[in-house]
N, C-alpha and C positions, 0 to 999 in steps of 0.2 A: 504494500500500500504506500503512494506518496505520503511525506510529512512533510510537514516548514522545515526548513534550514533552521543555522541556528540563532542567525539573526533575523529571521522571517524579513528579509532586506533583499533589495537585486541584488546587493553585494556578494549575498553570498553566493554567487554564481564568481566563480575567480576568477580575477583579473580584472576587476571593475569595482571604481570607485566612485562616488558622487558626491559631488559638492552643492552648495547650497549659497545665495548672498542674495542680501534683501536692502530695500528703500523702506523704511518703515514707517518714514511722512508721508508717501507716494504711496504706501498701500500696494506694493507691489516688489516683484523679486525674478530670481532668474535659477535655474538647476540645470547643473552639467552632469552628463554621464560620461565619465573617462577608461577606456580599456587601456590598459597596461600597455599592450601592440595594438596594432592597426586590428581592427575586429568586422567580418564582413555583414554587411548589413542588408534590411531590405524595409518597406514600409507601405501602410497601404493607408489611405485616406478616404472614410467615410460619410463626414460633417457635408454639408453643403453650403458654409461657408469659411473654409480653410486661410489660413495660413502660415505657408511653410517657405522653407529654403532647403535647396539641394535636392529634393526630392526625385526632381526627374532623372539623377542621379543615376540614383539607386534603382532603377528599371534594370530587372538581370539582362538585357539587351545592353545595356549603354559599359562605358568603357570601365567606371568606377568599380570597383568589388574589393573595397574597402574601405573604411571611416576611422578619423581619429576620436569624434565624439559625437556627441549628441546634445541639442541646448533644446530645453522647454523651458518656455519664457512669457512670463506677461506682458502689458501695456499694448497689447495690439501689435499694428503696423509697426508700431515704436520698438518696439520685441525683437522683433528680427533683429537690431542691428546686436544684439548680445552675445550673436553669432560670431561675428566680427572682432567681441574682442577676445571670445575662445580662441579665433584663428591668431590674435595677433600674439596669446598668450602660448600657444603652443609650436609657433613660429617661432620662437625666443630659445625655445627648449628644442629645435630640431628634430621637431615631430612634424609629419606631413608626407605626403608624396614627395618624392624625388624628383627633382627636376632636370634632367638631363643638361650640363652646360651651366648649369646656375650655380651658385653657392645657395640659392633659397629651398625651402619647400615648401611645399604645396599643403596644408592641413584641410583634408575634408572635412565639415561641419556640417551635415544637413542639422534642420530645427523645424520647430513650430511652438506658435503663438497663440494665446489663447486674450480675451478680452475681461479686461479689470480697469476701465478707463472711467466709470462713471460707480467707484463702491465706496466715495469720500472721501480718499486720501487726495494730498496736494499735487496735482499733476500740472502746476505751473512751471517747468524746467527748460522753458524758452527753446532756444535753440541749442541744448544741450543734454537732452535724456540719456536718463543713467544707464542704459543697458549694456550697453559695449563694457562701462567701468564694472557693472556687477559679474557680467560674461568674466572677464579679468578675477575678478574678487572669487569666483566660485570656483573655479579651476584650481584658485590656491587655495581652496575650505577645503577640497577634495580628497574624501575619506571612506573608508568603509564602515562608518557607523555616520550617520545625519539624523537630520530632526522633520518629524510630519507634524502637520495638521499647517499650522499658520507659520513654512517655510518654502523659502524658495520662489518655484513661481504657486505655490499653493498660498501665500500670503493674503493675497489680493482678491481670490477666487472664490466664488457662491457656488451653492448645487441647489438650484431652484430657489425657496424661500429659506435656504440653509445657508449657514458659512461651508464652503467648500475647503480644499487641501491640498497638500501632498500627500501619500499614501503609497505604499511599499509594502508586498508579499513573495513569498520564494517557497516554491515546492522543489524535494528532492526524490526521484526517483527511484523503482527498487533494481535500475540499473545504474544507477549512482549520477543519471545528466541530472545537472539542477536545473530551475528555471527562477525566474523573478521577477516581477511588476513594479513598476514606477510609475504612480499616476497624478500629473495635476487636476482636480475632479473641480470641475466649473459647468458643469450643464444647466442649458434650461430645467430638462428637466429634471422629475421627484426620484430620492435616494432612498425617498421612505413609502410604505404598504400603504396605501390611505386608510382613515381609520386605524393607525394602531400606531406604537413608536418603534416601530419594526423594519429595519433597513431590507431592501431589496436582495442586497448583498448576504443577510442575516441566514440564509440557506446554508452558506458554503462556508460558515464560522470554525477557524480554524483552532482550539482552547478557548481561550478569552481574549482572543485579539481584537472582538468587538464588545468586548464589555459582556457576553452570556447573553445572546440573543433571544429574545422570547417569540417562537411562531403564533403569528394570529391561527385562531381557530376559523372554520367552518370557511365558506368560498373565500379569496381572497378579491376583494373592490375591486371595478374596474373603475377607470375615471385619471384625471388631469387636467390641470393640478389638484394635489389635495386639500386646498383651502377653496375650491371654486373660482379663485378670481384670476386674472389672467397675471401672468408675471411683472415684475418690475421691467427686465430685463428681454421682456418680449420684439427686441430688435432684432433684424439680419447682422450675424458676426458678431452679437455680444456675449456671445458663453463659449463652450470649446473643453472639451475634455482631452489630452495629449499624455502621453506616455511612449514608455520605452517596455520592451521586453526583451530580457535577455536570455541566451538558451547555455549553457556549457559546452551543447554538443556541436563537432564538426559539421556547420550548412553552406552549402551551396547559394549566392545571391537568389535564385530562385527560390528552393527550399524557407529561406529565409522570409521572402515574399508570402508565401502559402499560408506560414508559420502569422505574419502580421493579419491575414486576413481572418484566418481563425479567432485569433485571441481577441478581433472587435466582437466577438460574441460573448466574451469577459463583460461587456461594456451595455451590451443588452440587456443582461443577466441583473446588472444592477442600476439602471437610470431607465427611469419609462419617463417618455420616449426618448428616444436617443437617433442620434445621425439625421437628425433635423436640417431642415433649412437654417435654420439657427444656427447651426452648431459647426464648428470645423473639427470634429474628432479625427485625429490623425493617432497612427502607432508606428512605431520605429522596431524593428528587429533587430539584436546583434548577436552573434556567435561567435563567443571565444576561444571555440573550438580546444576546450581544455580535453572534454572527451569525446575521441571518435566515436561513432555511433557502432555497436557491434554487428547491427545488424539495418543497415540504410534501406529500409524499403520502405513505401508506402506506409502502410500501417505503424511503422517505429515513429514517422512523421507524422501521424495522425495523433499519436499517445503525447508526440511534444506539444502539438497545436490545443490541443483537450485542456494538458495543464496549464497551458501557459493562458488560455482562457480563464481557469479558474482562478488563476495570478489574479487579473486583471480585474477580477469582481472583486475579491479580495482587497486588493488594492485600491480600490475605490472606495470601498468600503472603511477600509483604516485610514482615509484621507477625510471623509465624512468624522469620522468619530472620532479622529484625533485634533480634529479644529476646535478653536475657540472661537467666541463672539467676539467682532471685532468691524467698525465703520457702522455699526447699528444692524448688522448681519447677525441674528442668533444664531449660536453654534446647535447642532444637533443633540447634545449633552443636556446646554441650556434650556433648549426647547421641549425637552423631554422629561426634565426633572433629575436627570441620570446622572 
């Protein structure tokens, strides 16, 4: 049977560290995912209103079949540039592609951005937004232990009428691939059962990583949202759930691709509804290929894509219940009495 890791963390999947740095007048922040070496990646984009960098990248067609990191970043369009200063951070340290004839290298960075432009914080920074400085500041946090709920780019983030998060889960298999979820959790929508204080995620409770979830009895509610009224945030492009998933086992850019589109069904499992118009849900795949896969067939692939699903509700879920109320956003704790 899978179990959590031991730090129920992406990290545990080795070779991978992540950092964390935040603006906490801005109400906003930024998270790097750093593999040790060049780690090959792949990613698949859901939301129907994204935004990302690199991406097109990572199509197992195109020439890339490897990344130096990964940035999930708030502030929007503003976001992106946090990319930038991962690359300029890691350019410093002679990490990147090779460039044939150059003294430079190239560091790939794809990312994606999720929307916290309007949850109170001071987003007056002229013509000088922090991202690029926090991109910078997170890559030097970058650790195998960090902090969820109200870090990173989870600082800044709601999930429906909730404070949203960071959130991290890691299953280890009983052929020893790990797997692990990284999630910034900002959805429009509900993380909770209507009718009850019962996270959607609360199914796939791994001990008491959610606090000892109580199943509602008898059918479970249909309906959205759970207060009846329509969202604060009921814009095109203002919410965005973003993550990474990482696998230990030796993939293929393709492989790696299949693997992302699975584990948006992590993402189903706990946000009704999800992959909206609203919403730019993107996932990032990487494999550190610590262990070959004993047996690469189909079905070995299927059992990665399953768990790494389960990651990903998980992870959601410990991003929900590790936040605090914060910009007049009640946390799910708060709102629950818990």
């Amino acid at each position: 049977m899978a179990r959590p890791g031991p730090r129920n963390l992406i990290t545990d999947v080795p070779g991978l560290k992540v950092g964390n740095a935040e603006a906490p007048a801005a109400l906003t922040g930024v998270t790097v995912v750093l593999p040790q070496t060049r780690a090959v990646a792949g990613c698949d984009i859901r939301g129907g209103a994204p935004g990302t960098r690199e991406t097109d990248a990572l199509d197992p067609t195109c020439l890339v079949d490897a990344v130096d990191a990964v940035v999930l970043s708030g502030g929007s369009v503003y976001g992106l540039d946090a990319a930038s200063g991962v690359v300029q951070a890691l350019s410093a340290q002679g990490r990147g592609f090779a460039i044939p004839g150059s003294p430079l290298v190239a560091p790939v960075v794809p990312g994606a951005i999720l929307f916290d432009l309007n949850n109170g914080g001071d987003k007056a920074w002229g013509t000088e937004p922090p991202y690029r400085r926090l991109g910078i500041e997170a890559c030097a946090a970058a650790s195998e232990n960090f902090s969820l709920g109200n870090a990173g780019a989870g600082l800044g983030a709601r999930a429906g009428a909730l404070k949203g998060g960071l959130g991290s889960a890691s299953t280890v298999l009983d052929n020893g691939v790990v797997i692990g979820a990284l999630i910034a959790a900002n959805p429009v929508g509900s993380v909770v059962i209507p009718g009850s204080a019962t996270l959607w995620a609360g199914l796939f409770e791994q001990g008491n990583e959610l606090g000892g979830q109580a199943m509602p009895k008898g059918a479970v509610p249909l309906g959205w949202p759970e207060d009846g009224k329509t969202p604060k945030s009921f814009v095109p492009g203002a919410n965005t759930t973003i993550g990474v998933v990482a696998v230990s086992a030796a993939l293929t850019p393709a492989e790696a691709k299949r693997i992302a589109i699975m584990a948006h069904d992590g993402l189903a499992r706990a946000i009704r509804p999800v992959h909206t118009p609203l919403d730019g849900d993107s996932l990032f795949v990487l494999s550190t290929a610590a262990h070959p896969l004993a047996e690469p067939t189909p079905l070995a692939l299927a059992m990665i894509g399953m768990a790494a699903a389960d990651c990903v509700t998980r992870a959601v879920g410990r991003a929900v219940y590790a936040a605090e109320s914060i910009g007049g956003i009640p946390s799910y704790r708060a709102q629950y009495g818990l």
